[in-house]
N, C-alpha and C positions, 0 to 999 in steps of 0.2 A: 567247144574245142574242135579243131580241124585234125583228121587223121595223121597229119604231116607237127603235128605237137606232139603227138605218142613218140616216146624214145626207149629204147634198150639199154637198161644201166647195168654197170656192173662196179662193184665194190670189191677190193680185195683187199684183203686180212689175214692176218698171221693168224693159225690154228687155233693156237692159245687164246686167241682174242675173241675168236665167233659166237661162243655164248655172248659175251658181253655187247657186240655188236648187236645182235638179234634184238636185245633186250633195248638199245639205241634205236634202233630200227623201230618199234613196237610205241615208241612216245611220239611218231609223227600223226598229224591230222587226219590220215587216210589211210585207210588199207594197202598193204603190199605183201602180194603173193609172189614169193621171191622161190628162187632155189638157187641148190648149192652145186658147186663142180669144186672137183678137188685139186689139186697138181702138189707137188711134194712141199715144200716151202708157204707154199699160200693156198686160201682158200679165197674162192669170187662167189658173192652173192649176186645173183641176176635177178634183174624183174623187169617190168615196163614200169613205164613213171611217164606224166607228162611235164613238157619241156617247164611250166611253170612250176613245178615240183621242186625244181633243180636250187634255188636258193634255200629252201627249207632244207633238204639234203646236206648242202653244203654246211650249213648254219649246225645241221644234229650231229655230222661227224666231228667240228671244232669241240659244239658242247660236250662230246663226251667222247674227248681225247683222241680221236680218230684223223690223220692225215687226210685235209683234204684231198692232195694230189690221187688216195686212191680210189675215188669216185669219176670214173669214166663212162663215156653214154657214147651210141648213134643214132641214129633214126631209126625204127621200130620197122617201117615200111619203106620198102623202098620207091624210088619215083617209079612212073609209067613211062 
């Protein structure tokens, strides 16, 4: 893997839903050491993930109910 695959995701979720998220989150192949930020309405899970990550991600939020659309990423690093 090339540094320029590491990406910064974020997911966001309705309050209510974060337990259940996390427990979504916890059935993927690989560790993710996420954290949480609040804002009143939603809550975003952040973590890094690499950019081949992103199809399993997408695939965990469908399987368990979760809007894809709120799975958002950039690049982890930026260029030189």
């Amino acid at each position: 893997m090339h540094l320029a695959d590491l990406l910064f995701v974020t997911v966001s979720v309705p309050p209510r839903e974060i337990e259940r998220f996390l427990d979504a989150l916890g059935t993927l192949p690989y560790p993710v050491n996420f954290r949480l930020r609040y804002e009143e309405w939603q809550t975003h899970v952040e973590f890094p993930a690499y950019r081949s990550w992103l199809g399993d991600l997408q695939k965990m939020l469908v399987r368990h109910g979760f809007e894809p659309a709120s799975l958002r990423y950039r690049p982890a690093v930026a260029a030189a």
